[in-house]
C-alpha positions, 0 to 999 in steps of 0.5 A: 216350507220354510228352511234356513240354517241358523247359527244362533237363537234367542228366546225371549219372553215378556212379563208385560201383557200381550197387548203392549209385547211389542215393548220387549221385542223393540228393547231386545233386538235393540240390545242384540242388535237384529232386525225385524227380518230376523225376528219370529214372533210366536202369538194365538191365533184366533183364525187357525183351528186348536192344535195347528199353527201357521206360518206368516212372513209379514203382512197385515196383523189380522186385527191382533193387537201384540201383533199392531203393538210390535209392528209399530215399535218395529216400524215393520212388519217384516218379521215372521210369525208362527200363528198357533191356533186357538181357534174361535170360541163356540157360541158368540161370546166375547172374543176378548174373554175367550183369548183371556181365559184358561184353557179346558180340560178338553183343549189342554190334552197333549197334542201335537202341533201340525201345520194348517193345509192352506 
C-alpha cells in the first residue's frame, strides 16, 4: 500500500477532451510549481474490471492516450496514477465507442471502489 503524509492537495479538472489532458496538467504544475513525481493522474481503465481501481507509479501508458498526451507535455512518466476500471466491453465493439458512451443502469448503481487483488 501506498502511504505518504500530505500537507496540501489540489484537484484540477479539465474542460478539454481526454485525449489531449495532458495540456491542463502541464499548465497547472507549471502554475503551482509540482513535479510530475507529485502528480496523481486518475483516468479509465479499460484493462481493471468495474468497480475496481489500480494504482501505477509510472510506467508505460498502456496504449491510453490521456495518458501518452500527459506524459510527453510532462517529458515523464513519473507521475502516479489511479486507474479506475471500466472494464472491456462484452461483445467486440469498438472499444473507442465503449469508452465514450454512458454508462448503463446496471454499471451506474452505487458501488464502492476496492483495489484489484494483483
Amino acid at each position: 500500500v501506498y502511504q505518504r503524509r500530505v500537507r496540501e492537495a489540489v484537484v484540477s479538472t479539465q474542460s478539454t477532451g481526454m485525449n489531449v489532458s495532458g495540456k491542463s496538467v502541464l499548465k497547472a504544475t507549471a502554475t503551482l510549481d509540482i513535479s510530475p513525481q507529485n502528480v496523481l493522474l486518475l483516468h479509465d481503465e479499460l484493462d481493471v474490471p468495474l468497480g475496481k481501481f489500480k494504482v501505477k507509479h509510472g510506467g508505460s501508458a498502456n496504449g491510453h492516450n490521456g495518458v501518452v498526451d500527459t506524459q510527453e507535455r510532462l517529458k515523464s512518466n513519473e507521475m502516479k496514477r489511479l486507474r479506475i476500471g471500466i472494464g472491456r466491453p462484452s461483445n467486440k465493439e469498438d472499444v473507442r465507442d465503449y469508452v465514450l458512451e454512458d454508462f448503463t443502469k446496471n454499471d451506474a448503481t452505487p458501488a464502492r471502489l476496492s483495489p484489484t487483488s494483483s
